[in-house]
Structure formats: structure tokens, C-alpha cells
C-alpha atoms as an extended CHARMM CRD file, in Angstrom:
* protein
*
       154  EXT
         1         1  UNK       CA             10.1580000000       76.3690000000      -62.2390000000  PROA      1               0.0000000000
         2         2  UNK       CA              6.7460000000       74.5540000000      -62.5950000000  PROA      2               0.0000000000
         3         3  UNK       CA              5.7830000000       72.0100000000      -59.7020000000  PROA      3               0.0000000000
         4         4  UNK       CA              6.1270000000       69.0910000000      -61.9820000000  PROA      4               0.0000000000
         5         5  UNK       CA             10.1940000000       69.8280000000      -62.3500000000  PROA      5               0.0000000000
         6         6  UNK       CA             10.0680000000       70.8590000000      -57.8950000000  PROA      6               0.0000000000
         7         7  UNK       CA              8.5530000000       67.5430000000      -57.3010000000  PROA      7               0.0000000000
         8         8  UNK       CA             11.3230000000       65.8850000000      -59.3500000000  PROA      8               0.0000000000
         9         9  UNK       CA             14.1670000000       67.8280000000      -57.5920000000  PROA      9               0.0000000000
        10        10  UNK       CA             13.1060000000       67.2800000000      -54.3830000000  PROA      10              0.0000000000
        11        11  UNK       CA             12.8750000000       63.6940000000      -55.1630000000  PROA      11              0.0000000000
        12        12  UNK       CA             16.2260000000       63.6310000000      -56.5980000000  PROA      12              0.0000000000
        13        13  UNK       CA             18.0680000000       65.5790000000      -53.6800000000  PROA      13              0.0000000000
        14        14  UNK       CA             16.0450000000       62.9660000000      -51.3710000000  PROA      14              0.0000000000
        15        15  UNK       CA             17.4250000000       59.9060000000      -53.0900000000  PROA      15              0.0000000000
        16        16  UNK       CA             20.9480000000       61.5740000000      -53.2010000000  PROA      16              0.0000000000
        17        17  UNK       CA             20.6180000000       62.5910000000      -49.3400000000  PROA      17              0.0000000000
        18        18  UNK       CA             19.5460000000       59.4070000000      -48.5450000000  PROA      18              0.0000000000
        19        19  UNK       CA             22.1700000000       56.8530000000      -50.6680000000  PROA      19              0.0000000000
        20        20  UNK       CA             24.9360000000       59.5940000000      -48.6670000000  PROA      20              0.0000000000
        21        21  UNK       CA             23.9040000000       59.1130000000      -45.5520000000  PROA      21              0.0000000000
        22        22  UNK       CA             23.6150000000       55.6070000000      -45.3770000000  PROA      22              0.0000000000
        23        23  UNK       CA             26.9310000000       55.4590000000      -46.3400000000  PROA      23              0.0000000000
        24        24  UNK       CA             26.8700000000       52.1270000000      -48.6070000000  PROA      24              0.0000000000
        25        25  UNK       CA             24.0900000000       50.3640000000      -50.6430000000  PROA      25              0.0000000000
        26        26  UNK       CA             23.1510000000       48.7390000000      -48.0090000000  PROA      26              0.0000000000
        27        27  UNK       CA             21.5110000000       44.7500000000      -48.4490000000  PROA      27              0.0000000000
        28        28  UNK       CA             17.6120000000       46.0470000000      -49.2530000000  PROA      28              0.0000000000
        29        29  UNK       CA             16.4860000000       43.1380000000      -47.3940000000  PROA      29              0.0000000000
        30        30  UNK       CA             12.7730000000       44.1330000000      -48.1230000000  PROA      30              0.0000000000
        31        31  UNK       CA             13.5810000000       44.0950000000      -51.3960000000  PROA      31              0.0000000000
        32        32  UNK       CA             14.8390000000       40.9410000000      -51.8730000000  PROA      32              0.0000000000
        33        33  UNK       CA             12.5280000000       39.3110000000      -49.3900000000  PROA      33              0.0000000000
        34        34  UNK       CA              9.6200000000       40.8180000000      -51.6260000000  PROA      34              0.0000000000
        35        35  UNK       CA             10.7120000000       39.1920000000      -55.0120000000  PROA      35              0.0000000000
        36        36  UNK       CA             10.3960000000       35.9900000000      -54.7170000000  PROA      36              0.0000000000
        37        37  UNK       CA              7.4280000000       35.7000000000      -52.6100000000  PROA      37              0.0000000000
        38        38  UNK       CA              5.4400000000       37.7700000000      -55.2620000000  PROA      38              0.0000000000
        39        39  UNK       CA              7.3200000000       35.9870000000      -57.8800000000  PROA      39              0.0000000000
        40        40  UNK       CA              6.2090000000       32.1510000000      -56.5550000000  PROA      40              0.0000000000
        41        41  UNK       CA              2.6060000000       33.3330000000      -56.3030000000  PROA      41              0.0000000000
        42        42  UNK       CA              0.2090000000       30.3510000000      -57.7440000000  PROA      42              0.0000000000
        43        43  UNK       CA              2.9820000000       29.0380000000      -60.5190000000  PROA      43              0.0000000000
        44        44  UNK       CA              4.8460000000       30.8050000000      -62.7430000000  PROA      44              0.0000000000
        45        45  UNK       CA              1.9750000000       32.3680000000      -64.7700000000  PROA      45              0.0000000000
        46        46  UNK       CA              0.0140000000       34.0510000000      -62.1970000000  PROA      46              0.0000000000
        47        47  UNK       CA              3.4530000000       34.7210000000      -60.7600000000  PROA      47              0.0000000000
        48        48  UNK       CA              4.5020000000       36.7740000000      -63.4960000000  PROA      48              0.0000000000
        49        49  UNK       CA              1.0230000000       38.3440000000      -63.8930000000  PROA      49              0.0000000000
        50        50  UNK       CA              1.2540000000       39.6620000000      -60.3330000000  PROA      50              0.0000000000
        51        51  UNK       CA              4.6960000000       40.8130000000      -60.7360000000  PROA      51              0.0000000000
        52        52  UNK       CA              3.5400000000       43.1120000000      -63.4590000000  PROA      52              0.0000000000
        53        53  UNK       CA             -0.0660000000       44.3970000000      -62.3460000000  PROA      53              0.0000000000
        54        54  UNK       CA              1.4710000000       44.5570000000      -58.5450000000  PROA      54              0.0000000000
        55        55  UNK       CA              4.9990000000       43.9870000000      -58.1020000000  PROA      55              0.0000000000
        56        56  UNK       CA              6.8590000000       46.5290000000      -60.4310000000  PROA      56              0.0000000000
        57        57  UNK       CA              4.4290000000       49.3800000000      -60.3400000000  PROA      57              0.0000000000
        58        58  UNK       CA              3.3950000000       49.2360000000      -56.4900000000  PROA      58              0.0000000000
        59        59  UNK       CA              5.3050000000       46.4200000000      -54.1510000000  PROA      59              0.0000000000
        60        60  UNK       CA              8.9130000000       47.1240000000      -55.5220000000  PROA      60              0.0000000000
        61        61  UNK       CA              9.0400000000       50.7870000000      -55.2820000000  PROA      61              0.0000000000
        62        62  UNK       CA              7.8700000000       50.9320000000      -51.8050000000  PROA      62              0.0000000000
        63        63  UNK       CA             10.3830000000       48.3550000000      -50.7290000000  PROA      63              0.0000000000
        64        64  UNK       CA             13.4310000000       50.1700000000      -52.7090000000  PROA      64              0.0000000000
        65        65  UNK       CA             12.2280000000       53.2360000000      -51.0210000000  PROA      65              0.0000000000
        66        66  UNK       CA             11.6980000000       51.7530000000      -47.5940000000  PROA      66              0.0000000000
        67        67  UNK       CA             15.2390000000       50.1280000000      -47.8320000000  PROA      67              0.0000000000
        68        68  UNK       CA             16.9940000000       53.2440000000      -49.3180000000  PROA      68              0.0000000000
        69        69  UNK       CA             15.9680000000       55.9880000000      -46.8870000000  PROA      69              0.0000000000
        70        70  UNK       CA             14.8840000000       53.2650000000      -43.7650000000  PROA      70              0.0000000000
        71        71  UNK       CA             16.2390000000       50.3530000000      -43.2920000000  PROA      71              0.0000000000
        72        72  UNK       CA             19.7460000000       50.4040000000      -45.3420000000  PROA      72              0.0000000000
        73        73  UNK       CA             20.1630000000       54.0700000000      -42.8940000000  PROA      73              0.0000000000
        74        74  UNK       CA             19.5070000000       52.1240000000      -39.6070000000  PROA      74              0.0000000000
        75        75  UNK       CA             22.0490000000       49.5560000000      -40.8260000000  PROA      75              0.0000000000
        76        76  UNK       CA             24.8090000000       51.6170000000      -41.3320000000  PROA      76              0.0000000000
        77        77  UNK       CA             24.1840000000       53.4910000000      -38.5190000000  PROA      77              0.0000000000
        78        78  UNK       CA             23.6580000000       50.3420000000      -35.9050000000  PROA      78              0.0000000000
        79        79  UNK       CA             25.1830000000       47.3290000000      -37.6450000000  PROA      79              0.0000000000
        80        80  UNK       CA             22.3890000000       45.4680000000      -38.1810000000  PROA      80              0.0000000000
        81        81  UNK       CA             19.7080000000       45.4970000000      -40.5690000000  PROA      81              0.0000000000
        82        82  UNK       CA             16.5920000000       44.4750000000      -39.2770000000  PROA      82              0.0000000000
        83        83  UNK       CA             14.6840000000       43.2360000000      -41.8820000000  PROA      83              0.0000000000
        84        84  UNK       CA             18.1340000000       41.1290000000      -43.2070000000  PROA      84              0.0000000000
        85        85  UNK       CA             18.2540000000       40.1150000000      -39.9020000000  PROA      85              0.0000000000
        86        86  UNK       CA             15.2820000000       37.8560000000      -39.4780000000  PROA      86              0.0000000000
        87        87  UNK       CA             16.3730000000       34.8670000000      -37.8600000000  PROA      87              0.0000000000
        88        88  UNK       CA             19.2900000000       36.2760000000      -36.0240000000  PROA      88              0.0000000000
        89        89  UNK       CA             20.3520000000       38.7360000000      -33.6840000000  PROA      89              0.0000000000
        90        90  UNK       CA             23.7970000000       40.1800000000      -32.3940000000  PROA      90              0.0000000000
        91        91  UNK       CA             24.1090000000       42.8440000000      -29.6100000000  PROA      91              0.0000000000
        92        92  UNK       CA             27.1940000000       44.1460000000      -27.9860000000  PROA      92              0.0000000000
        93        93  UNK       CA             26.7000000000       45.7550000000      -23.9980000000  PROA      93              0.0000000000
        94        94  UNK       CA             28.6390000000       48.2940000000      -22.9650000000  PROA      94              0.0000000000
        95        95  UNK       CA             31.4900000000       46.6370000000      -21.5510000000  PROA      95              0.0000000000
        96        96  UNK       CA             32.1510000000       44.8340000000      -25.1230000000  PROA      96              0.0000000000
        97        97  UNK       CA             31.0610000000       41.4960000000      -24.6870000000  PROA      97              0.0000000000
        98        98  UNK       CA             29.1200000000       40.2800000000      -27.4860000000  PROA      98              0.0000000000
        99        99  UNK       CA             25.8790000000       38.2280000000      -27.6970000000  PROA      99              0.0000000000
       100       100  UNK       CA             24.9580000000       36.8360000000      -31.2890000000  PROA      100             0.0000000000
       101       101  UNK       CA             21.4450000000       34.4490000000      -31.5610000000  PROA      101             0.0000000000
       102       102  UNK       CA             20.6250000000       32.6690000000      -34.0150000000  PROA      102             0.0000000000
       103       103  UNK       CA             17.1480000000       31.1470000000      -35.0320000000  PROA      103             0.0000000000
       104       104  UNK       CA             17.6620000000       27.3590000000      -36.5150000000  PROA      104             0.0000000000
       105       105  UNK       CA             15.3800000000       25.3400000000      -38.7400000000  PROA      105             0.0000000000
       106       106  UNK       CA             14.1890000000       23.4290000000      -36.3980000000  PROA      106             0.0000000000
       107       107  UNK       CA             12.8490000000       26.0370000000      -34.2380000000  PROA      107             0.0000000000
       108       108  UNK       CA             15.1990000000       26.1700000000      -31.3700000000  PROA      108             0.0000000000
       109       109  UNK       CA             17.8550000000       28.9720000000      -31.1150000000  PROA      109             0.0000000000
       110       110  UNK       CA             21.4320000000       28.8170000000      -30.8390000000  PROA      110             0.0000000000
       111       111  UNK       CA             22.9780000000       31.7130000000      -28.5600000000  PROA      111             0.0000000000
       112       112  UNK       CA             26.8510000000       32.4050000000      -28.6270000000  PROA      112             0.0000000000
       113       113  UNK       CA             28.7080000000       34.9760000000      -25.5140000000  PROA      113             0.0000000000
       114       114  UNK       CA             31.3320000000       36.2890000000      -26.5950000000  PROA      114             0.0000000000
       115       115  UNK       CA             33.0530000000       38.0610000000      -23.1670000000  PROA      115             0.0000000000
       116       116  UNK       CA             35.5570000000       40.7930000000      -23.8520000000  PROA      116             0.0000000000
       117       117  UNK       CA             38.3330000000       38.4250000000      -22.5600000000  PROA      117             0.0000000000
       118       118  UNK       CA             37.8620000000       36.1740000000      -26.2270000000  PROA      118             0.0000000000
       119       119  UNK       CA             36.0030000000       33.4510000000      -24.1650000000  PROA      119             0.0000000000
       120       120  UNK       CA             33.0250000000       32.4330000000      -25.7380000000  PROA      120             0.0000000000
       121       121  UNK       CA             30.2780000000       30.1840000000      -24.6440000000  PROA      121             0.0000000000
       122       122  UNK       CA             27.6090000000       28.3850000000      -26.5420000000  PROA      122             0.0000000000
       123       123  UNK       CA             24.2480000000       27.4900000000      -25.4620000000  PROA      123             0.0000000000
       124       124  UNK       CA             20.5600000000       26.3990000000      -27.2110000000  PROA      124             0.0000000000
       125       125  UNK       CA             17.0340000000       27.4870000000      -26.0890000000  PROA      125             0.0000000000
       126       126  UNK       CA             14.6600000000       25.2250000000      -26.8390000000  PROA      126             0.0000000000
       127       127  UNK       CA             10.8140000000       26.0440000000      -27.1320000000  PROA      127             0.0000000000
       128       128  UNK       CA              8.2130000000       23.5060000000      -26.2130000000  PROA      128             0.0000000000
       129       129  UNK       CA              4.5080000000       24.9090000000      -25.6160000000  PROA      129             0.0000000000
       130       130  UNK       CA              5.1560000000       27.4520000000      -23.1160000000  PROA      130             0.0000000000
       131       131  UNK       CA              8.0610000000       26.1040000000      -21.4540000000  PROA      131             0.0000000000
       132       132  UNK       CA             11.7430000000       27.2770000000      -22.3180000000  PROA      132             0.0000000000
       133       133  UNK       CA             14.5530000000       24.9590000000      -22.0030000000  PROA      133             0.0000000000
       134       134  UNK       CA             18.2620000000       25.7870000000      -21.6370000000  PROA      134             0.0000000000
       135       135  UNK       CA             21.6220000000       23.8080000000      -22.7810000000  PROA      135             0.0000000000
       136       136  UNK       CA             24.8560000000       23.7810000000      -23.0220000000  PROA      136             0.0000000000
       137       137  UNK       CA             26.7790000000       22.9450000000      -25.8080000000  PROA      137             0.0000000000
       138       138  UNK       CA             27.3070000000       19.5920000000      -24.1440000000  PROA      138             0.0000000000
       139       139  UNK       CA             22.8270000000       19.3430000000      -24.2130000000  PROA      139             0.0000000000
       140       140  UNK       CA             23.0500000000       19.4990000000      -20.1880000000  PROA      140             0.0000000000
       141       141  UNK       CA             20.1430000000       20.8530000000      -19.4420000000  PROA      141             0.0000000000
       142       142  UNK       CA             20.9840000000       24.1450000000      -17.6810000000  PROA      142             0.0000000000
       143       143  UNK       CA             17.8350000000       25.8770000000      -17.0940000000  PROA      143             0.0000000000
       144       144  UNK       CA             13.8870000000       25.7980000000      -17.4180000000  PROA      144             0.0000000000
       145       145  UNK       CA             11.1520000000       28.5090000000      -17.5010000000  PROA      145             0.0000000000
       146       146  UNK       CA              7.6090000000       27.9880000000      -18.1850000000  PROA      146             0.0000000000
       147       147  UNK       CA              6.1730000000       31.3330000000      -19.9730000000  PROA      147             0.0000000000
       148       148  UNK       CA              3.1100000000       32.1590000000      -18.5370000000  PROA      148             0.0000000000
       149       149  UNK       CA              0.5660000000       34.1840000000      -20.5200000000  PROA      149             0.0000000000
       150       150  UNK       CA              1.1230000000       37.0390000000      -18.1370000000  PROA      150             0.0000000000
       151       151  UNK       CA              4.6190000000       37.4660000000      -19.4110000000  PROA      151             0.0000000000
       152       152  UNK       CA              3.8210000000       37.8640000000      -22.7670000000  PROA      152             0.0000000000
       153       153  UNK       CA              1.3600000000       40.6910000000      -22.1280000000  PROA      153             0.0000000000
       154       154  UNK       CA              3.5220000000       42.6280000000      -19.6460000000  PROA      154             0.0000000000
């Protein structure tokens, strides 16, 4: 068998190993947050210029590949795909109450508990400089935390 038809094998039984253990197609979040940022490059011209020197033949197969065998795997096996995820963020601790965030236009970040009991609470960070405000979902201000630089190192 020459080295050529190896190479191809090996590829193959890694794209069919990896689409299997996944499990599902998965989102490919890179993918599709790749597209239209190299598609909306400087107009439609230079978008589609781009697309074909750079997109198809380098950009696109990476991201494919990084979503097949990376991403769409941790998905499956965690629930949550972290490139898809961008903006948001749900956890589950041990005892089974849930904790699902949120990231809102506007910068601030809605946060919903979910205890095991069904009871859910709601509640909104809000960002200003370094200091970190908490509410309710009333907008009583339940907390306040000024980030020093410190914290962010550490």
C-alpha cells in the first residue's frame, strides 16, 4: 500500500472515529462563527475574494476539523459546546441544582438558580468599571463588589 493511499486511510478511519464518538453532528460553532466574519470582510467583493484565497482552502477546514474531532466531542460528552456557547453558560453541582448565565446586549448578565426543589430564582450582575453590582429580579440592589486588579491576576 503506498503512503499516499495510508495517509488517506488513516484520515478516513479518523473522521469515522471521530463523527462516532461524538455521537451526533454536533452545532460546529467554529464553523459557523467563521463564515460570516470572513464572508463580511471589506464588502462583498473582497469578501468573496478572501473566502476563496483564505476561507475554503485554509480557515474552513481547520474549523470543520476543530469542530468534528474537538469541540462537537466535548459537547456531547459535557452538554455544552463551548465555542456555541459564547454568551452563556449553564452548570449543574452535584446535588442537581442548576445555574444557567446568560450574557445580554447590553453588557450586564442575567443569572437564573434553578434548586433541585423546581424553585428558581433570577438575578442580574451588572458591570460598571471595576465594580460589580447585584439584583434581583425586582432591581433591589442585593450586593456590591469592587474588583480590584489583584483579583484578576490571582
Amino acid at each position: 500500500m503506498s503512503i499516499r493511499k495510508r495517509i488517506l486511510s488513516m484520515v478516513l478511519v479518523a473522521f469515522i472515529g471521530g463523527m462516532s464518538l461524538s455521537g451526533c453532528a454536533g452545532q460546529y460553532a467554529l464553523f459557523n462563527k467563521a463564515h460570516p466574519f470572513i464572508g463580511n470582510l471589506g464588502g462583498k467583493w473582497i469578501g468573496a475574494v478572501v473566502n476563496w484565497i483564505v476561507g475554503m482552502p485554509i480557515v474552513y477546514p481547520i474549523c470543520i476539523f476543530a469542530d468534528v474531532f474537538i469541540f462537537n466531542t466535548i459537547e456531547f460528552w459535557t452538554g455544552n459546546n463551548v465555542i456555541a456557547s459564547g454568551g452563556s453558560f449553564e452548570q449543574t453541582d452535584g446535588n442537581g441544582n442548576r445555574l444557567a448565565a446568560v450574557k445580554n446586549e447590553d453588557g450586564t448578565l442575567s443569572v437564573k438558580v434553578t434548586e433541585i426543589t423546581g424553585e428558581t430564582t433570577d438575578y442580574l450582575l451588572e458591570r460598571e468599571g471595576n465594580d460589580v453590582s447585584m439584583f434581583d429580579a425586582d432591581g433591589a440592589l442585593l450586593s456590591s463588589y469592587t474588583v480590584a486588579y489583584e483579583d484578576l491576576v490571582n
